[in-house]
Structure formats: structure tokens, C-alpha cells
N, C-alpha and C positions, 0 to 999 in steps of 0.2 A: 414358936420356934424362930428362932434371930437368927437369920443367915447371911446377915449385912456383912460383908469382907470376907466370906468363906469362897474363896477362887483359888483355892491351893490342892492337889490331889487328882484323884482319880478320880473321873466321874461316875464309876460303878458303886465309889462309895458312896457317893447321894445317894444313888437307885436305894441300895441294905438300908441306909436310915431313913427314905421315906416308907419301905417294905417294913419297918415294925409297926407302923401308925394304919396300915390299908388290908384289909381282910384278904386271906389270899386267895389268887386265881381272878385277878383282876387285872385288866391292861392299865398300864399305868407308864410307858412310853414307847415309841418305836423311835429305829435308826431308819434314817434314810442315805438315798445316796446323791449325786449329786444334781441329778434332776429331780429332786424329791419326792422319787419313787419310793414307797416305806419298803424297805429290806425286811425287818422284821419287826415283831410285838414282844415286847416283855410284860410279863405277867408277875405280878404281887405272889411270892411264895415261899418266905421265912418260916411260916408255923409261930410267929411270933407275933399276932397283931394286938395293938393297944388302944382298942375301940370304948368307944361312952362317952369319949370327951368332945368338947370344939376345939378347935385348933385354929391359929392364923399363924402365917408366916410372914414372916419381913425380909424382906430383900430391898435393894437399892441397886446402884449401877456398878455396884463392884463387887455383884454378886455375880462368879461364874461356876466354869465345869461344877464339880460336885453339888456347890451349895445351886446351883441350876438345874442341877437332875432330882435335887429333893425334891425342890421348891416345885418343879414341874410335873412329877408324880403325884404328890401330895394334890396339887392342883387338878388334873387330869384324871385320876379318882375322886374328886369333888370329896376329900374328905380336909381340905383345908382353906379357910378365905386365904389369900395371897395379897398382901397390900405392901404399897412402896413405890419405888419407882420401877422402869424398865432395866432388867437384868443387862449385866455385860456384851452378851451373844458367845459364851464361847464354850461349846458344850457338842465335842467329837469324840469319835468311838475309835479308839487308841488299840493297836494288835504290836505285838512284837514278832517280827518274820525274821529267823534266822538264819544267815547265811552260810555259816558254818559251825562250829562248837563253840568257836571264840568270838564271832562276832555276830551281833545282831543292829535290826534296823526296826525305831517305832514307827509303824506307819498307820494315817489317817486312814482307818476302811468305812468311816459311815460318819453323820450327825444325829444327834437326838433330833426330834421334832414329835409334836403331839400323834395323836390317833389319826387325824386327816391329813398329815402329812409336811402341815405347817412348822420351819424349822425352828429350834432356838438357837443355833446354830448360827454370828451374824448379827440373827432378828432381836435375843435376847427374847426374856416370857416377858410378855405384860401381865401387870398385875390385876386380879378384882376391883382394888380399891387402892388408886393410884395420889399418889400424894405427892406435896412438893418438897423439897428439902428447908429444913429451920433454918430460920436467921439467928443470929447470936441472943438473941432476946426471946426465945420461943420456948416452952419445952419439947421432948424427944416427941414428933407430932406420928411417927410410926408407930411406939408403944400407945401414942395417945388412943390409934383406931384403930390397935390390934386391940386392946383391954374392950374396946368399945363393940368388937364384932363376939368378942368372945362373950359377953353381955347378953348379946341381943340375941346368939343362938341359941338354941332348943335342937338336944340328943335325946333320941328315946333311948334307953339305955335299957 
């Protein structure tokens, strides 16, 4: 899954597209707040999951919100190697609070950050299998160790 330049959107839509790849009733990120208290857990639960295969994902440093909230689920269910560089950091839990019928304010109420409380938020995800960016004479060296982890895994299906 290529999420290299996905930092457009809503971050809850990462969460739904890493939710069809992870079995449901699994934590697979919490919000914190700004002393990195975990507010709450979110759990895997589409009824849609797409399990038996290996999966890697790729990201780079212009990976944020959304394509950071897959990349980080996917990861955090350890149902995906994650290789590339260090994501963007910019991955907050967005509310719209209404002030009256006509007008409203989006306001930051939380950050993603894993299970222990660690944010992506800022910090950006580190990957598994962290790599350098190609020089003009290389080929694409992300697909190169994504093809290569997907290779080497073993699903019992």
C-alpha cells in the first residue's frame, strides 16, 4: 500500500482504510491529549476485514493526517511492515463546535499517538524498515524493500 504524498483529508479516513486490512475489535490507535495522556482507544470494527495476505506500506516524509493514520494502524495491529522514511507528524483529531446554526469552529481536541501513548503528532511514525531517499540513478528503493518484505513473509491463511 503507497501512501507516499497522501497528507490530504481527514484523518478518520486513514483509520476506515487501514479498518478493512485488521480483524475487528482490535486497538489499532488512540488520541491523546496534550500531555500525552491517551484520551481514548479505537478499535478495528468495519466487518470488512481482508486478511491472508502480507502487506507493507510506504510512506516518506510527505506522508501525513490520513495516509499517517493508516500507515499507523496498519502498523500498530502489526498486520503491515511499514518502510520509508519518517512520516510528516501531522496527524490531530479535528471536532467541529458550533456556535450557532450559522456558524461553526474546527477545533483541535486530541492527537493520534500509538497504544503507549507515543505521538505521531509532531514526532511523525517511524518506519520498520527505514530507508534513504534515490538519487537520480537508483531505482524506486521503497518498492525495491516493500516487493522484498512481501517476499520474505509467511501468512498462515
Amino acid at each position: 500500500l503507497d501512501l507516499r504524498h497522501v497528507n490530504q483529508g481527514n484523518e478518520l479516513l486513514g483509520i476506515k482504510l487501514a479498518d478493512l486490512f485488521i480483524a475487528d475489535g482490535q486497538e489499532i490507535l488512540a488520541t491523546c491529549g496534550p500531555d500525552e495522556k491517551i484520551l481514548s482507544k479505537i478499535l478495528s470494527a468495519d466487518g470488512n476485514e481482508l486478511p491472508g495476505f502480507p502487506m507493507s506500506v510506504i510512506v516518506d516524509k510527505t506522508t501525513a493526517g490520513p495516509g499517517e493514520t493508516c500507515a499507523a494502524a496498519l502498523k500498530i495491529s502489526k498486520r503491515a511492515t511499514v518502510v520509508g522514511d519518517v512520516t510528516f507528524g501531522k496527524s490531530v483529531q479535528l471536532e467541529n463546535r458550533y456556535l450557532s446554526k450559522d456558524f461553526k469552529v474546527k477545533m483541535v481536541t486530541g492527537w493520534y499517538c500509538d497504544l503507549d501513548g507515543t505521538p505521531i503528532h509532531y514526532e511523525g511514525l517511524n518506519p520498520e524498515v527505514p530507508i534513504q531517499l534515490p538519487t537520480r540513478d537508483e531505482s524506486d528503493p521503497y518498492m525495491v524493500i516493500a516487493k522484498t518484505q512481501l517476499q520474505e513473509s509467511t501468512v498462515d491463511v
